[in-house]
C-alpha positions in Angstrom: 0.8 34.5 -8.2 0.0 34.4 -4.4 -3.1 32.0 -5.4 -1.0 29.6 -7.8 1.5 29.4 -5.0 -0.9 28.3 -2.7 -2.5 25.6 -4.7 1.0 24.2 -6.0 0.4 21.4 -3.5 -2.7 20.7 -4.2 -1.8 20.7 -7.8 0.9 18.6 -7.5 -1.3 16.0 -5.5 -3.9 16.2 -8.2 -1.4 15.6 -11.2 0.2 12.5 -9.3 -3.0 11.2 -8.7 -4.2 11.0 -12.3 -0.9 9.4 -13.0 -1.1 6.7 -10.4 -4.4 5.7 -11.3 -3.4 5.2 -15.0 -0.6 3.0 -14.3 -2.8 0.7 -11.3 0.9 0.3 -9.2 -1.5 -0.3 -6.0 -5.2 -1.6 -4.6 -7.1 -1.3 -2.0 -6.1 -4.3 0.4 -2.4 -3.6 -0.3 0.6 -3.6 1.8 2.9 -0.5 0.7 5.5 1.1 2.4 6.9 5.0 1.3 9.9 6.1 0.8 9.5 8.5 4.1 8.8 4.6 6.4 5.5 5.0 6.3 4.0 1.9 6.2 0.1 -0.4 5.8 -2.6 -1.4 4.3 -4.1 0.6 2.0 -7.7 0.9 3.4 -9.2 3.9 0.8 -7.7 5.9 -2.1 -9.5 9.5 -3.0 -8.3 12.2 -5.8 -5.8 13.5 -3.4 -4.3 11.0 -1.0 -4.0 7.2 0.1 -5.6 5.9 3.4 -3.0 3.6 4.8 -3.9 1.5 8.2 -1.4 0.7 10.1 -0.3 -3.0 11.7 -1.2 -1.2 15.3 -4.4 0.3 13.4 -3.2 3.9 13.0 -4.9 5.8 10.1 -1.8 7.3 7.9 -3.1 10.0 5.1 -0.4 10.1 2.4 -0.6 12.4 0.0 -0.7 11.2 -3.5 2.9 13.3 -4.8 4.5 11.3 -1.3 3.2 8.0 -2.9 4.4 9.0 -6.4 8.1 9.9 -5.3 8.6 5.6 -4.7 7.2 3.1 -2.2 7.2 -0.3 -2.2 3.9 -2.7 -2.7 4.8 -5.7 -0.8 1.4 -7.4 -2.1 2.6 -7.3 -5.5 3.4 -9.4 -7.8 1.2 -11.3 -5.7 -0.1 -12.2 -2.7 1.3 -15.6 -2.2 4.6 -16.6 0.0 6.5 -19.9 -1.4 9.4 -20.8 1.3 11.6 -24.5 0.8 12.8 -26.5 3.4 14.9 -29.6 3.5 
């Protein structure tokens, strides 16, 4: 019990990370930001946890069941930025 307690996290991480990779909501050479403010550009992504680098270039390790409660991906659809002006 003591042992399944201690690896719930790491369970948990694993779990959302097979989930996350099936569904492709992010890339390396994204910009997200998490639910918790966290925010950059996603610079590495592992079996456990997201690399984010930050604007002031911070390293941020997310873990993946962080990432899978909501963020947003500010590269996607696309990359692109259409603006009008009269």
């Amino acid at each position: 019990a003591g042992l399944t307690f201690a690896l719930g996290e790491l369970i948990l991480d694993a779990f959302a990370g097979v989930i996350l990779e099936t569904e492709s909501p992010f890339g390396v050479g994204d910009w997200v930001k998490t639910m918790d403010g966290l925010e950059g550009r996603i610079v590495k992504v592992n079996w456990r946890t997201v690399i984010l680098e930050s604007l002031d270039e911070h390293v941020i390790i997310v873990p993946h069941r962080k990432i899978a409660q909501g963020f947003t991906n500010y590269s996607k659809p696309n990359k692109s930025y259409w603006d009008g002006v009269e």
